[in-house]
N, C-alpha and C positions, 0 to 999 in steps of 0.2 A: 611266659610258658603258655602254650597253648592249651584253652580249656579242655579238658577230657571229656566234659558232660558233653560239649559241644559235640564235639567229633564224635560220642557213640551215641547221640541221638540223630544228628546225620546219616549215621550210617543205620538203624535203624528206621529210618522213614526210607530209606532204600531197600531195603530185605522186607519190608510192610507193600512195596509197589504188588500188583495185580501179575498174576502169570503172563497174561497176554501184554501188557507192558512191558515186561521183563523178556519176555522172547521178541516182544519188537524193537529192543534196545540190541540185542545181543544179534539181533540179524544184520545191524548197522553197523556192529565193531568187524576190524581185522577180526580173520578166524584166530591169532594169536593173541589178540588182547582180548578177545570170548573166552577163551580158552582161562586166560588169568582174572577173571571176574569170582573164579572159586573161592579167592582168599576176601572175597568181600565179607560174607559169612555162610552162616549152613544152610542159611534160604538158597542163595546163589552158587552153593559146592555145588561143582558138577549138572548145572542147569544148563550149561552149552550142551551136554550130550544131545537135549530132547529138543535140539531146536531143529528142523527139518531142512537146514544147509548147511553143505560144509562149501566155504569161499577162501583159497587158498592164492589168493592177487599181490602182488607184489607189481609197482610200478616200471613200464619195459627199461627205465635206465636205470635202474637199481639192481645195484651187483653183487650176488651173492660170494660170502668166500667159500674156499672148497668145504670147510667143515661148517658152513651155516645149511650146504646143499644135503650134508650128510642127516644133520638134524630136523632139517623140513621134512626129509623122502620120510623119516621115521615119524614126522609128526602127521603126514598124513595117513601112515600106516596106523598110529595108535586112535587117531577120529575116527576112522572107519571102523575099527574094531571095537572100540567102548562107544560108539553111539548106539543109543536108543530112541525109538519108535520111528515113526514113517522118516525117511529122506527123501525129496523130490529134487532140491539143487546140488550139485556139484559143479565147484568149478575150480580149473588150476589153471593159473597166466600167471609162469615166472620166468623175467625175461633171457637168464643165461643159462638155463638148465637145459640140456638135452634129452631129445629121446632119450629111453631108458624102459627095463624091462619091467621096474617095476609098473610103471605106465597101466599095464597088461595087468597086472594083479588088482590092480587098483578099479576098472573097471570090473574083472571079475567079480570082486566084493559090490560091487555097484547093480551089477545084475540081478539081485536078490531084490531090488527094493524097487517101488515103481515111480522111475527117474522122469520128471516134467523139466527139467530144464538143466542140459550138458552142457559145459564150455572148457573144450580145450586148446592152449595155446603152446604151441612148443618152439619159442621165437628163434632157435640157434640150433646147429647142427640139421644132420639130414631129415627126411620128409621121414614122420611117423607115420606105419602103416597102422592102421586102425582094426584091431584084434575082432573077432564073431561076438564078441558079447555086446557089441556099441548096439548094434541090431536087430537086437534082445529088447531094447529098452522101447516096450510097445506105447508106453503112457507120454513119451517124451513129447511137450510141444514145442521147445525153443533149443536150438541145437546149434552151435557158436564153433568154428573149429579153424585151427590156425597150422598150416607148414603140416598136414598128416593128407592121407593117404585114402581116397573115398569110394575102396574097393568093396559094395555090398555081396554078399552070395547071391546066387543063381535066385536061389527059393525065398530071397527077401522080397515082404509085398509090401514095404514102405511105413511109414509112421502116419496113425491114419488121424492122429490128434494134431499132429506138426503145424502150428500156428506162425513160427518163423525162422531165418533158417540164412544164417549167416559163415561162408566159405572165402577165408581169406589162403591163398598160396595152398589151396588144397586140391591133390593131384585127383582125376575123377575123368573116366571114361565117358564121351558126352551122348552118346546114345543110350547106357545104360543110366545117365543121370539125367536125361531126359525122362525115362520110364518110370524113375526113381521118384520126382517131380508128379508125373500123373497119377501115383498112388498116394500122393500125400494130399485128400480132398478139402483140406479146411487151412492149405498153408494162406498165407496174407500175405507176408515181408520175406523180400529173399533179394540178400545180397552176395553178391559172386569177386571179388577180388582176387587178381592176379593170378588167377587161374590158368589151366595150358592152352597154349593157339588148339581153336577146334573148328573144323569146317564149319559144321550146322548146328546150332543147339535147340533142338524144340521142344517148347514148353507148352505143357497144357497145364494149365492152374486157374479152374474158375472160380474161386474166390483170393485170387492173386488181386494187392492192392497196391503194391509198392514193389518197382525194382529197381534195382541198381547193379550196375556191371561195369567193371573196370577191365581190363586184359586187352586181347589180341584175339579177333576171331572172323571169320567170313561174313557168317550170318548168324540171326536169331530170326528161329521162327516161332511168333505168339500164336498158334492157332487155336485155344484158349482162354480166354482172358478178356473174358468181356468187363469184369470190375476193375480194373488196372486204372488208377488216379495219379499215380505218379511214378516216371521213367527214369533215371538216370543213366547216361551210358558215356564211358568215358574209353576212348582206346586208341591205338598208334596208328592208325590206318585205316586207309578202307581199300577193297578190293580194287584192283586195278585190270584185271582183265576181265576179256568182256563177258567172257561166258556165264561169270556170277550174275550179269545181268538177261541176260536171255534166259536163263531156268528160274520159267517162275515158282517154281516149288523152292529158289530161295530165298529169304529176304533180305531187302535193303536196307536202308533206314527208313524211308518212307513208308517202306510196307508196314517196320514195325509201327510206327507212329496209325498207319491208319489201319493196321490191324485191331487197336485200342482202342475203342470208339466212346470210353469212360473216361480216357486220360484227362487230368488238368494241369499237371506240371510235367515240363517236359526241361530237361540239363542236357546238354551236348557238351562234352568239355574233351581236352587235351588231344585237341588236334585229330578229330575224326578222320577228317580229311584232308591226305595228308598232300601237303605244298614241295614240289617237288617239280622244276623245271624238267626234269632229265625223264617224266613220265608223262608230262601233257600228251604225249600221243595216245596211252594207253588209258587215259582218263579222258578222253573224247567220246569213248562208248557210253561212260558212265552220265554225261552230260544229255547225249545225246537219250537214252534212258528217260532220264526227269524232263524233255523237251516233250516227249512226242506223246509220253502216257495221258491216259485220259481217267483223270481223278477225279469226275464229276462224282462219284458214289463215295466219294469218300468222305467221311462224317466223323468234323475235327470241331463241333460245335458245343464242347465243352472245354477244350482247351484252353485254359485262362493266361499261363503265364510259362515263358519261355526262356531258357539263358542259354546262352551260346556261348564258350570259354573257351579261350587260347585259340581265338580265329585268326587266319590268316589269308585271307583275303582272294583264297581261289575260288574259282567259277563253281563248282559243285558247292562251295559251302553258300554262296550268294542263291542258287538255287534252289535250294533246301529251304531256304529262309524268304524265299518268294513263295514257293509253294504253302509253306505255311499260313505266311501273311494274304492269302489269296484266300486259304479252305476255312480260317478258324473265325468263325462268327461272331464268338463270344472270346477274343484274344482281347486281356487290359495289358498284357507290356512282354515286353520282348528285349533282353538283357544281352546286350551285344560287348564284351569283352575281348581284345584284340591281343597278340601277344604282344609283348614289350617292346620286340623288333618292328611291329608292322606299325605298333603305336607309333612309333618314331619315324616309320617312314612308310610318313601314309594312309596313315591310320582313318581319318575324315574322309581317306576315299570311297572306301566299306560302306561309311554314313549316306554319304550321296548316292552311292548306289539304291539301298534302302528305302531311302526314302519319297526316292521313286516308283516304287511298287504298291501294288493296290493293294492294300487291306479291307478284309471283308468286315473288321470288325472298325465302327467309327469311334470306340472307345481305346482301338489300339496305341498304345505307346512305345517308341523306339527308346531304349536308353542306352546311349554309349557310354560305356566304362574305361574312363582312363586303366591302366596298371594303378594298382594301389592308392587311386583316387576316386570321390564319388562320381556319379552321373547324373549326367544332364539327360530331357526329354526332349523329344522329336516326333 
């Protein structure tokens, strides 16, 4: 039989731990097994209430049944309701649940309290539009939002604490999210996923450190952003007529690159530019473009380290990567991954090319990346 002394003096040297231990334990559990730490004992009844998040995650392939949906919607109603003192996080990612109104109530409750850190995900069913009260939340710095709707009012002047700022499949006018951006003075991190095709998106964000954009879109313009260390941009295309290159009020890729004069990482991946026999004519301007400019002012001499993903081996991407390997003074390697088809046929042509191009820096390094294999330098 198991000793009894044993187990209730265990369990007292757990009801003996320090509050702030106890709330840094309880910030670690599911908010469902927080919730069931009451039955520890009377130290621990009802100590989830005062901890200052409610974190309602469930992982995206875990399926809720209908009456486990019915029990969570009411379990976040009953945290909202018997919590006590400050709340700064909230967050809900559960993967099969729909939009829903209660949605809406839930942040209304939410607006009473001054919220540092929103995340919501609504992985299935239509795009959730995003109620007046998200707006409200003036104290917010980290703001996470999945498949909603990123319609501010007229009279919103932005989140002026917003430190980061994470938009996956969320619908958003890019002019107003443009302006929405330059009120936010202290953002750092802002990631943009799968967002709608938009002609121009400009951004002023001077303590912007990190971006990342995946989707479909003309241009980005940084006119802003002199601390920007690292770029990511991954997307289906690039413009093919010419006119996007004649207005220079828009930008390219190079413009973004050397509008950044802080950058140090720079990711190009999935087919920027896109390979496409049946368009070579119309991708002659764009060539012709990166041939004739004159980039002596352009200052890439912080740029340390570059990747290039899913290339396939057209004239503008070789171009880009000259220009590069030409401006960046202080470039150690430069990650050239090839798609699987050109690997196969071809792949080492990319190489030769390459490796023929002056680099300014004599520490540069070329690495070809097989598909799902290491690489070699060059």
């Amino acid at each position: 039989m198991p000793n009894m002394s044993n187990s209730t003096s265990a369990c007292d040297k757990i009801s003996e731990l320090p509050s702030n231990v106890m709330e840094d334990i309880l910030k670690r559990l599911p908010q469902k097994e927080a919730m069931r730490t009451s039955i520890l004992s009377t130290k621990w009844r009802y100590k989830w209430l005062t901890v200052p998040q409610l974190v309602f995650e469930y992982p995206c392939r875990y399926k809720l049944e209908t009456s486990e949906r019915g029990k969570l919607v009411i379990a976040v109603y009953q945290a909202l309701l018997l919590h006590r003192g400050p709340l700064v996080k909230f967050s809900f990612s559960v993967s099969d649940l729909e939009s829903c109104s209660d949605i809406n109530h839930w942040l209304h409750f939410l607006s009473a309290n001054d919220i540092e850190d929103f995340t919501l995900r609504i992985w299935t069913g239509k795009c959730y539009k995003l109620p007046g009260h998200l707006y409200s939340f003036q104290q917010l710095r980290h703001l996470n939002l999945y498949n909603c709707a990123f319609k501010p009012p007229s009279s919103f002047k932005g989140f002026d604490s917003l430190i980061s700022l994470e938009f996956r499949k969320v619908l958003f006018a890019a002019e107003r999210f443009g302006i929405f951006i330059s009120n936010c003075p202290l953002l750092e991190r802002m990631t943009l996923e799968g967002c709608p095709h938009f002609y121009c998106l400009r951004i002023s964000a001077p303590n912007l450190k990190y971006l990342s954009f995946s989707g479909t879109f003309d241009s980005i313009n940084l006119k802003n952003a002199p601390l920007l260390k690292a770029v990511s941009i991954s997307m289906n295309g690039m413009p093919e007529n010419a006119r996007y290159f004649k207005d220079r009020k828009v930008s390219n890729l190079i413009e973004i690159v050397s509008s950044v004069p802080a950058v140090e990482n720079l990711s190009v991946e999935q087919q920027f530019f896109k390979a496409n026999t049946k368009t070579n004519a119309v991708m002659e301007p764009a060539l012709e473009y990166m041939r004739v400019q004159d980039f002596s002012d352009c200052s890439l001499n912080r740029l340390r380290e570059v990747k290039m993903q899913l290339i396939s081996g057209v004239q503008p991407e070789l171009e880009f990567m000259k220009f590069l390997l030409a401006e960046s003074t202080m470039l150690e390697k430069m990650e050239i991954l090839p798609t699987k088809e050109k690997s196969i046929n071809g792949g080492f042509q990319i190489l030769r090319e390459l490796i023929r191009f002056r680099r300014a820096s004599a520490k540069a390094e070329i690495i070809y990346l097989e598909p799902d294999l290491d690489g070699f330098p060059f």
